[in-house]
TIPAKE-686112 format. One record per residue (C-alpha): residue number from 1; residue in three letters; y, z, x. Coordinates in Angstrom, 3 decimals, always signed. Layout:
N
[NUM; "Ala"; [Y; Z; X]]
...
END
This chain:
346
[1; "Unk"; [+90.403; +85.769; +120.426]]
[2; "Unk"; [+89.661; +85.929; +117.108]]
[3; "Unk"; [+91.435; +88.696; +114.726]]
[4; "Unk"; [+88.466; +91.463; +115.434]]
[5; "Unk"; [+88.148; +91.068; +119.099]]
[6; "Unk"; [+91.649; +91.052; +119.342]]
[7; "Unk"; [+92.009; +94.587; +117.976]]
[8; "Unk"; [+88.715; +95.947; +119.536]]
[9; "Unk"; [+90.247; +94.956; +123.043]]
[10; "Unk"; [+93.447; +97.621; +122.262]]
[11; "Unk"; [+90.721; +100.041; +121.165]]
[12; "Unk"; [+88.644; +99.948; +124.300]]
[13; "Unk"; [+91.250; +99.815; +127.199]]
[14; "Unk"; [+91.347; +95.867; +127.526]]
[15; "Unk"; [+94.627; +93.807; +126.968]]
[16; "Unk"; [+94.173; +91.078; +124.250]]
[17; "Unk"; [+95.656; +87.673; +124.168]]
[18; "Unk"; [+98.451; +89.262; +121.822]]
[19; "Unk"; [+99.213; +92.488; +120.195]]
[20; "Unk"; [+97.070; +92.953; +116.936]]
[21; "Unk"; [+98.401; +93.637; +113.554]]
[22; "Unk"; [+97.391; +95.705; +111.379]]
[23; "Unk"; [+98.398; +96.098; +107.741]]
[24; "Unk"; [+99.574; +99.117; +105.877]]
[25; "Unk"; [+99.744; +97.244; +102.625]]
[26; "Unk"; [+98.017; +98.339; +99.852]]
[27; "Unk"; [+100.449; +98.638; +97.445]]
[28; "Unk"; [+102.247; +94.909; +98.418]]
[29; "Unk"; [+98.208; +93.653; +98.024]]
[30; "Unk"; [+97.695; +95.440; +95.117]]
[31; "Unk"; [+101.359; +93.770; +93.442]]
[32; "Unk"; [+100.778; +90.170; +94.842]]
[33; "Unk"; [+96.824; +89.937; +93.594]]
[34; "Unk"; [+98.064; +91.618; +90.371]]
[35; "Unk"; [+95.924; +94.588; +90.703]]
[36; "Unk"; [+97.065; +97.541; +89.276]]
[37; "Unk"; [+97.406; +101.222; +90.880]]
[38; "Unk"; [+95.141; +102.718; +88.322]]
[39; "Unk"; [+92.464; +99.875; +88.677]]
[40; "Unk"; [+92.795; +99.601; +92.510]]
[41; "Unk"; [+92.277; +103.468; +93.319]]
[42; "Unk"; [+88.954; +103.987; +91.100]]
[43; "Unk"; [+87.283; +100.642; +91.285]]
[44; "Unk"; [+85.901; +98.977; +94.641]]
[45; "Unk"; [+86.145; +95.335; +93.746]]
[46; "Unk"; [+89.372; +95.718; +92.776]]
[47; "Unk"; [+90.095; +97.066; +96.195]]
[48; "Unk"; [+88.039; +94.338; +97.904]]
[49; "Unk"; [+90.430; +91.473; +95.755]]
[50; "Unk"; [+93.564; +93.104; +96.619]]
[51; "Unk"; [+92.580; +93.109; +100.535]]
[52; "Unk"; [+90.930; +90.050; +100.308]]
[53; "Unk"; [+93.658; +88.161; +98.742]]
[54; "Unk"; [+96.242; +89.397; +101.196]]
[55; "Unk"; [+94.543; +88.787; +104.554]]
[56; "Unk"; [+93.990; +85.126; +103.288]]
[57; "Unk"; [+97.653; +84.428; +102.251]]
[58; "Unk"; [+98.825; +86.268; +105.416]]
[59; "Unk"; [+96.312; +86.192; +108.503]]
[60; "Unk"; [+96.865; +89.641; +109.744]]
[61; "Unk"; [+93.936; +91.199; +112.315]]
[62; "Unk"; [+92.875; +94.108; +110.691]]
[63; "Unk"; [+92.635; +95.493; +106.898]]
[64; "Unk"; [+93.706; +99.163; +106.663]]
[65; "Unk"; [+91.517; +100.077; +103.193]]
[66; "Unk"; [+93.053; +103.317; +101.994]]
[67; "Unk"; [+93.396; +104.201; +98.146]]
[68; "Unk"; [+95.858; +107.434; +98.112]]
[69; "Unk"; [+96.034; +110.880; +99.629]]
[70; "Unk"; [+94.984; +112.715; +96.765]]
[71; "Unk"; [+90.907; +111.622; +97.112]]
[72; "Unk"; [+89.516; +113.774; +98.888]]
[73; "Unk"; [+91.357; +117.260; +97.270]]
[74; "Unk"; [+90.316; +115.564; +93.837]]
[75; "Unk"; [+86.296; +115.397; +95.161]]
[76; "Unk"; [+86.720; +119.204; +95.596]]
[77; "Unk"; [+88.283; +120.818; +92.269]]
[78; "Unk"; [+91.852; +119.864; +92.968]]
[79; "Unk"; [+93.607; +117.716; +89.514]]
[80; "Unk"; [+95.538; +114.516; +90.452]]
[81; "Unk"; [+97.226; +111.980; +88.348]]
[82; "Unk"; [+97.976; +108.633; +88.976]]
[83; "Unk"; [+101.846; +107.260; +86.775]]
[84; "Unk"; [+102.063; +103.442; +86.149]]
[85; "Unk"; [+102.308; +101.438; +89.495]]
[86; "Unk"; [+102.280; +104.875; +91.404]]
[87; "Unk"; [+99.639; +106.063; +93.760]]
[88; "Unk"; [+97.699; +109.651; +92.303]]
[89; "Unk"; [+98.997; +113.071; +92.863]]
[90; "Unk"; [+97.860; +116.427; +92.998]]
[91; "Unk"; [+99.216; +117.915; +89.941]]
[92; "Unk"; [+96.751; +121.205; +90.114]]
[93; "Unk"; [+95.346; +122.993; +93.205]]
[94; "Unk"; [+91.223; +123.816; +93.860]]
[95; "Unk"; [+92.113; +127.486; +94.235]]
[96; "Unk"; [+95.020; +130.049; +93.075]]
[97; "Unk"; [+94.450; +131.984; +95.955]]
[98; "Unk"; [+93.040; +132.646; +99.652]]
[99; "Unk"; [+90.808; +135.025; +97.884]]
[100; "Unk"; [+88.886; +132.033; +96.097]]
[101; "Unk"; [+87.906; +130.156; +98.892]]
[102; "Unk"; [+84.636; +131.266; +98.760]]
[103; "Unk"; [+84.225; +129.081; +95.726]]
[104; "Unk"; [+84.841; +126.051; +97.490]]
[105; "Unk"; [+82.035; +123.224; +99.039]]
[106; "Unk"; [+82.442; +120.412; +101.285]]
[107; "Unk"; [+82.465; +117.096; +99.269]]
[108; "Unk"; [+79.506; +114.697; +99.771]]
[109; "Unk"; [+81.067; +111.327; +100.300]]
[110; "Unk"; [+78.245; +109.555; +99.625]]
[111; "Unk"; [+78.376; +111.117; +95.522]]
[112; "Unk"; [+81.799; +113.152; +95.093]]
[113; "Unk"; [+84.891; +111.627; +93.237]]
[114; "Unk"; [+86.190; +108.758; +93.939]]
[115; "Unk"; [+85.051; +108.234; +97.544]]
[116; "Unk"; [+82.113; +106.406; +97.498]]
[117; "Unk"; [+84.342; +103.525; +95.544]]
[118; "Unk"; [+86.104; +103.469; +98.892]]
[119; "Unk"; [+82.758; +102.938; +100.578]]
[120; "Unk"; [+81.300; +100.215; +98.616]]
[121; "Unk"; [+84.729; +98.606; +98.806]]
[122; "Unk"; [+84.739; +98.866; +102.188]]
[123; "Unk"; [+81.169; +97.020; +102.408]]
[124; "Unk"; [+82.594; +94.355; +99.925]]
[125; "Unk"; [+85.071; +93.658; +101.970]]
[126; "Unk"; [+83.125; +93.727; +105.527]]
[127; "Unk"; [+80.867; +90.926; +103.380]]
[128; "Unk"; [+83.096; +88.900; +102.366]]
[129; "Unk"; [+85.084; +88.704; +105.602]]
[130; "Unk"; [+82.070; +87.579; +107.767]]
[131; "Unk"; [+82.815; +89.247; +110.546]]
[132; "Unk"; [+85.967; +88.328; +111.507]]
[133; "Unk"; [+88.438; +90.769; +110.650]]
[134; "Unk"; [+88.713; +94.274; +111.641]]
[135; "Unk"; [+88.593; +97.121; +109.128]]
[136; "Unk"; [+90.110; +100.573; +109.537]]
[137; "Unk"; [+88.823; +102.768; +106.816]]
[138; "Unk"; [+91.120; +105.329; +105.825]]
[139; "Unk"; [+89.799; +108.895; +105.619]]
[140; "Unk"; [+92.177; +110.407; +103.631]]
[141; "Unk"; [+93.855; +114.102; +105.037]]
[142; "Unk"; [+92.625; +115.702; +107.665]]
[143; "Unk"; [+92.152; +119.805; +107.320]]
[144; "Unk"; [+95.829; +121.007; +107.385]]
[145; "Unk"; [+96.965; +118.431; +104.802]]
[146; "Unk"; [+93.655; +118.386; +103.216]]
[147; "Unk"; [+93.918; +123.001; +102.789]]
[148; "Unk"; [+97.251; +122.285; +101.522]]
[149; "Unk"; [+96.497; +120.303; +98.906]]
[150; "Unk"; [+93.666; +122.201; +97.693]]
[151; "Unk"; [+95.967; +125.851; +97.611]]
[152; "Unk"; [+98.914; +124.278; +96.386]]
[153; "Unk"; [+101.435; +123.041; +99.273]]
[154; "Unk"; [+103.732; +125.625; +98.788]]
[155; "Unk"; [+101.521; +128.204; +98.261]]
[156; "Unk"; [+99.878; +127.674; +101.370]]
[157; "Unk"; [+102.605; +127.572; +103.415]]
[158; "Unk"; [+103.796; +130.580; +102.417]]
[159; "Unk"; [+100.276; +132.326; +102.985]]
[160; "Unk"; [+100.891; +131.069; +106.549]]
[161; "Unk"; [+104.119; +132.688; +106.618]]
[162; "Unk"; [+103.092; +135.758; +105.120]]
[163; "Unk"; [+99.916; +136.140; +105.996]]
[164; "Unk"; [+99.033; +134.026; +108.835]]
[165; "Unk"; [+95.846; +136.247; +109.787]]
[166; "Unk"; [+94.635; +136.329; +106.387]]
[167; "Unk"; [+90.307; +135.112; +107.117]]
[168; "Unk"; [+91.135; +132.932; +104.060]]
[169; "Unk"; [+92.991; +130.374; +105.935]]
[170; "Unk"; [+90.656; +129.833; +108.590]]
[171; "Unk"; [+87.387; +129.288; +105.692]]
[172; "Unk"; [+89.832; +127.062; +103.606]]
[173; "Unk"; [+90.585; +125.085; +107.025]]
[174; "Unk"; [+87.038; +124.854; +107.970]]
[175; "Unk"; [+85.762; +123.815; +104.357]]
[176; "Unk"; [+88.525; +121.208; +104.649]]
[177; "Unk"; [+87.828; +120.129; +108.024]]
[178; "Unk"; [+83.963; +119.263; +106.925]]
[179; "Unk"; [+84.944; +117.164; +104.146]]
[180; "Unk"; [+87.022; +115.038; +106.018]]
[181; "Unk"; [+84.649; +114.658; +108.833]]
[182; "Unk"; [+81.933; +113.701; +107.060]]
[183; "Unk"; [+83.803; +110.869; +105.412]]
[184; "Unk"; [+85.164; +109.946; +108.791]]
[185; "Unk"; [+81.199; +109.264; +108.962]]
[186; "Unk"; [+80.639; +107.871; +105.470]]
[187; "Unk"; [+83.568; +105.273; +105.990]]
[188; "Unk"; [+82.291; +104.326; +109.533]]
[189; "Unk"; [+78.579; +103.804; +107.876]]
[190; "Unk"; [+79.900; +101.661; +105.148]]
[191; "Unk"; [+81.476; +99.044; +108.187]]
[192; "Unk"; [+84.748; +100.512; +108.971]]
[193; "Unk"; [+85.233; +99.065; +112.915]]
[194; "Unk"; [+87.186; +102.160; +112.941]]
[195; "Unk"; [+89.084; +105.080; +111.176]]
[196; "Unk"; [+91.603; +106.167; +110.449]]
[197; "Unk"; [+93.615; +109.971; +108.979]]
[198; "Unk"; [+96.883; +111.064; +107.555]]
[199; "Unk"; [+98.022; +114.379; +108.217]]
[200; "Unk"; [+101.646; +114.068; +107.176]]
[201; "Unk"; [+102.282; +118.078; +105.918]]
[202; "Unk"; [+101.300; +119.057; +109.830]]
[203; "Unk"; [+104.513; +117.255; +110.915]]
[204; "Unk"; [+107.633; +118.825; +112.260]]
[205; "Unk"; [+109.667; +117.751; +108.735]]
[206; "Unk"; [+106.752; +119.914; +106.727]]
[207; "Unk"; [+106.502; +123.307; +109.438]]
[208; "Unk"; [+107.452; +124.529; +112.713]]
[209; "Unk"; [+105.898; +123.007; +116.034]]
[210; "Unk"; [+104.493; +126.697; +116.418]]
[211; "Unk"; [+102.788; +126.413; +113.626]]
[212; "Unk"; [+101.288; +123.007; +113.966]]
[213; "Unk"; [+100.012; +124.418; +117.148]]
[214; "Unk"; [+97.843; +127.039; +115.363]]
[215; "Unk"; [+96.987; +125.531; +112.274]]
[216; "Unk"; [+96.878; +121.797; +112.586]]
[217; "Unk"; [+96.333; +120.597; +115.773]]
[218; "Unk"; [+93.043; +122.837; +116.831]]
[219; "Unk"; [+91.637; +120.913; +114.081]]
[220; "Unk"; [+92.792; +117.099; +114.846]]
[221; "Unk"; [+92.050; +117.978; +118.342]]
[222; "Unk"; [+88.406; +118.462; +117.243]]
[223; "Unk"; [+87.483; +115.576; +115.000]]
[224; "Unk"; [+89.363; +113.409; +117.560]]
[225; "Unk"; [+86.470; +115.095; +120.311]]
[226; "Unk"; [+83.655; +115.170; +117.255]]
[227; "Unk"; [+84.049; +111.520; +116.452]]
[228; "Unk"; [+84.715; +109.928; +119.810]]
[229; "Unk"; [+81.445; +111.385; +120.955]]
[230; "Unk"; [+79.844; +109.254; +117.928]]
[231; "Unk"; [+81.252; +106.095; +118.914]]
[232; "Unk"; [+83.882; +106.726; +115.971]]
[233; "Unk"; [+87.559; +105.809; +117.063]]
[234; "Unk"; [+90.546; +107.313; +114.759]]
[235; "Unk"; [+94.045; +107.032; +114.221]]
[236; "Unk"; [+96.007; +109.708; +113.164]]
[237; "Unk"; [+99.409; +109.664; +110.820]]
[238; "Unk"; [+101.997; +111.873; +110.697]]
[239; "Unk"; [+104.710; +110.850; +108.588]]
[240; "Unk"; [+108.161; +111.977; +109.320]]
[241; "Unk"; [+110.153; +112.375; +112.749]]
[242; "Unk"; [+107.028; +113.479; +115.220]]
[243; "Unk"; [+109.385; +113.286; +118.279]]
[244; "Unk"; [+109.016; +116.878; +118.996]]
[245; "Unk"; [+105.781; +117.020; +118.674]]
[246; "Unk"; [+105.127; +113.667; +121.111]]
[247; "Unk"; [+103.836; +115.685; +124.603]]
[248; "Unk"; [+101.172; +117.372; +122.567]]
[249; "Unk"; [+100.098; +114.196; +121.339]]
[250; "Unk"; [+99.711; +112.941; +124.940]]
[251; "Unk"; [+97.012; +116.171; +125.452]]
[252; "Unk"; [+94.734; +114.479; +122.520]]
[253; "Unk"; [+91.230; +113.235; +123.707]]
[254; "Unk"; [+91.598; +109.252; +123.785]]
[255; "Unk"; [+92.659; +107.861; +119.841]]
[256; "Unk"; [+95.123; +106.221; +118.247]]
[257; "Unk"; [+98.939; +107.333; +116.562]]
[258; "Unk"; [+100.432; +105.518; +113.835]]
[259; "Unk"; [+104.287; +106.639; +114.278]]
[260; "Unk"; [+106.564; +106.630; +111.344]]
[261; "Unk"; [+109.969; +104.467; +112.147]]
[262; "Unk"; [+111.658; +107.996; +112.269]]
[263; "Unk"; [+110.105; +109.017; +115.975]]
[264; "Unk"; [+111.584; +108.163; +119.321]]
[265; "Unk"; [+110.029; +105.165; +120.087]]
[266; "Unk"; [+110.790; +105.637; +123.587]]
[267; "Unk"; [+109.456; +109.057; +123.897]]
[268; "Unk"; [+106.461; +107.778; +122.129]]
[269; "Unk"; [+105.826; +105.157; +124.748]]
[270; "Unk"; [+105.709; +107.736; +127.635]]
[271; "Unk"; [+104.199; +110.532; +126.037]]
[272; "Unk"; [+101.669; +109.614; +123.453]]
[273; "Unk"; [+101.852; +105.686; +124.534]]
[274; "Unk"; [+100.709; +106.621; +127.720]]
[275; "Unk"; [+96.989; +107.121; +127.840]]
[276; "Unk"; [+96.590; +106.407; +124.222]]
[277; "Unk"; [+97.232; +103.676; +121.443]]
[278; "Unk"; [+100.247; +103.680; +119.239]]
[279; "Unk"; [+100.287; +102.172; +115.831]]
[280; "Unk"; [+103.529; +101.152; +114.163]]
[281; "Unk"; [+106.197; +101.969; +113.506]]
[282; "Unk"; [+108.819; +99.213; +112.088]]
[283; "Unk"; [+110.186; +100.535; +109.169]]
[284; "Unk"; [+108.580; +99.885; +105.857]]
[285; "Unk"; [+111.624; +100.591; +103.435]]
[286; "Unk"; [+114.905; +100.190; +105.160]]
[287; "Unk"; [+113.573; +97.365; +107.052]]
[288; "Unk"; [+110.633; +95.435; +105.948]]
[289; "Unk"; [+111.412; +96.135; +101.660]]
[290; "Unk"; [+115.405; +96.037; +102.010]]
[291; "Unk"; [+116.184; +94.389; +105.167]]
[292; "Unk"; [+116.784; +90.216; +105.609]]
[293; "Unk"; [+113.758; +88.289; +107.597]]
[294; "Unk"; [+116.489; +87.823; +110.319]]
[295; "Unk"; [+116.978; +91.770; +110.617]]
[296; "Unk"; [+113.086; +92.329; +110.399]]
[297; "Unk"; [+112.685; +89.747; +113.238]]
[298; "Unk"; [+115.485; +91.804; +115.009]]
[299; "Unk"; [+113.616; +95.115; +114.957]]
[300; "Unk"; [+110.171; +93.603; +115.231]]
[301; "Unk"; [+111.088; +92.188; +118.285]]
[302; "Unk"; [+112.568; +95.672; +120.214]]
[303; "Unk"; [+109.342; +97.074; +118.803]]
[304; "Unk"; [+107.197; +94.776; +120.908]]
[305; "Unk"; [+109.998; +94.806; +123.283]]
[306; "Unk"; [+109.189; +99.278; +123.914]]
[307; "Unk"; [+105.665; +99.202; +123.393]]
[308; "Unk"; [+103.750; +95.628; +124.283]]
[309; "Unk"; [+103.738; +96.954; +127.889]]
[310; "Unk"; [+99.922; +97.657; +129.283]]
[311; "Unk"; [+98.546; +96.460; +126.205]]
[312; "Unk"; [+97.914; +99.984; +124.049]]
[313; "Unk"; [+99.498; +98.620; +120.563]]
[314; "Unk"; [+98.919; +97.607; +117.331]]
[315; "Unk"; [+101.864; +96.325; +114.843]]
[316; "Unk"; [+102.461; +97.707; +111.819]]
[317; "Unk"; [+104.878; +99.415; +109.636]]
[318; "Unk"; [+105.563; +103.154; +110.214]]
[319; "Unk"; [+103.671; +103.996; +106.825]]
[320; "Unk"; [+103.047; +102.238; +103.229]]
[321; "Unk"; [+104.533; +99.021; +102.992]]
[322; "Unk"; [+106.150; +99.136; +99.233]]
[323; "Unk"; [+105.058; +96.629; +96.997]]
[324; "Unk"; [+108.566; +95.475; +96.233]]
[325; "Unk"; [+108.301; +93.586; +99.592]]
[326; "Unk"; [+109.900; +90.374; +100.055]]
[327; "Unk"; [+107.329; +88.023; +101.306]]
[328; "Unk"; [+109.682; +86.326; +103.679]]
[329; "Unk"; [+110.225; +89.725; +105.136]]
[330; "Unk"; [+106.757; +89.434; +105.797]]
[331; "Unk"; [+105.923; +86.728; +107.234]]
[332; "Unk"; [+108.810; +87.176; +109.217]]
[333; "Unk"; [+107.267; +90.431; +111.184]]
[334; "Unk"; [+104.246; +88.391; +111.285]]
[335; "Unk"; [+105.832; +85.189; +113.353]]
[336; "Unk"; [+107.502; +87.548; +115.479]]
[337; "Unk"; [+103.880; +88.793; +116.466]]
[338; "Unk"; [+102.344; +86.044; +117.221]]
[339; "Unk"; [+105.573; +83.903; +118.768]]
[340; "Unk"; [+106.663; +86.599; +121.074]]
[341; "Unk"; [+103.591; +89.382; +120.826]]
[342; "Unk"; [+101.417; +87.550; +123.813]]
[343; "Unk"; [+100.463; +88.651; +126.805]]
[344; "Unk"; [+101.117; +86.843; +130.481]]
[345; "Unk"; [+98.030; +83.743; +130.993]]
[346; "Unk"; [+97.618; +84.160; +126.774]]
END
């Protein structure tokens, strides 16, 4: 198989010859192509070199093009900086309160911020690939992280603690929720073979399970159902510990999870694992940045080990690889994939 069928069989049911990887390596690309984080997040060829450069030097299946989680807040009214070497940050929310939501519009991929730089550099890349790698676009937050960003995390979650009922919440969610659809869209037009989300503040080491229920997961539930009936396959992030959060994951309509090294990888398998695909979830600091290639290979391997079976995986690193990365370390979760990653008659 070649590197795109191989990761198109996991998406649609079929077993591949042996499990897919997919990077989460922006910040390693941008380091080794000597790109830097100011360049990479604002300009697309710069994005296309970094990407470019590292699938060459390492022959991974699939390209994960994602330039920071500040993009889409940033399109509508939210300030973000970016420090040297650093990925951007909201340092200024859209709105000081619920009551301004009203002021608020849906960004327009195609012309807001910083996103259609992520479009064309998805297209760059899709040309100068020929075909024969997969790309997973990266849509930035989805609505929870997405509202928080735009009221000010803290702020928000405290609305939802003090004022849960407040209509405000519900408009900011929705506003949010269009953005981030539509881009799901704009990144899938541009040549994404799929997409992909990071909802990381809707995680059980941000707020309660409770209140994921009612504010977080009505909403991933629904692009998950929007998209799929589209022909649009996403993966959703959560950083953090997700464990107890794993049996609503298995409710989902049929998608993808990228798990962070912290959840039960166990639990994940039979929950989650079950009936959908699971992304991950080696872990990018302690393991792949810090650890020796002989420890990565060691973890690598129990990771195919618990989640190879039936064929519903990808490989990848529980979140952002750091750009401090050995490249040994590398290449040494990358042998382990394709030495002990294939499936029986492969």
């Amino acid at each position: 198989m070649t590197p795109l069928q191989r990761v198109m069989a996991v998406i649609e049911g079929r077993q591949p010859d042996r499990v897919p990887v997919c990077l989460h390596n922006f910040l390693m690309a941008c380091a080794e192509a000597g790109v830097s984080m100011e360049e990479y997040r604002v300009h697309p060829k710069a994005m296309a070199r970094a990407h470019l450069h590292a699938v060459e030097k390492y022959g991974y299946d699939c390209i994960l093009l994602d330039a920071d989680t500040t993009m889409l807040a940033e399109a509508m009214g939210a300030k973000s900086e970016c420090a040297p070497g650093e990925p951007g940050r909201i340092v200024a929310p859209a709105i000081d309160s619920l009551d301004d939501v009203g002021s608020l519009r849906p960004a327009n991929p195609e012309t807001d911020g910083r996103i259609p730089a992520v479009l064309e550099a998805i297209r760059l890349i899709r040309e100068g690939l020929g075909g024969k790698i997969a790309i997973r676009g990266n849509a930035d937050q989805c609505a929870f992280g997405l509202a928080c960003l735009l009221r000010g995390t803290e702020d928000f979650l405290m609305d939802l603690k003090e004022r849960p009922d407040h209509p405000g919440i519900a408009h900011l969610l929705e506003i949010a929720y269009q953005t981030h659809l539509a881009t799901h869209r704009a990144v899938k037009r541009a040549g994404a073979h799929f997409t992909s989300l990071g909802d990381s503040l809707s995680g059980p080491d941000v707020i309660s399970p409770a209140l994921y229920r009612r504010f977080a997961r009505p909403w991933q539930e629904r692009l998950v159902r929007t998209l799929a009936a589209e022909g649009i396959f996403p993966v959703i992030h959560i950083c953090g510990n997700t464990s107890a959060i794993l049996t609503d994951f298995a409710d989902y309509p049929y998608c993808g999870f990228e798990l962070d090294y912290k959840t039960d990888a166990g639990k994940a398998k039979t929950t989650a694992g079950a009936a959908h695909v699971l992304f991950g979830n080696v872990d990018p600091s302690g393991i792949l940045a810090l650890g020796t290639p002989e420890r990565v290979r060691e973890v690598t391997r129990e990771t195919l080990r618990l989640w190879m079976p039936d064929g519903h995986f990808i490989l990848n690193a529980g979140c952002a690889i750091p750009a401090e990365t050995p490249e040994a370390n590398l290449r040494a979760f990358l042998d382990i994939a394709r030495e002990e990653g294939r499936y029986g008659g492969s």
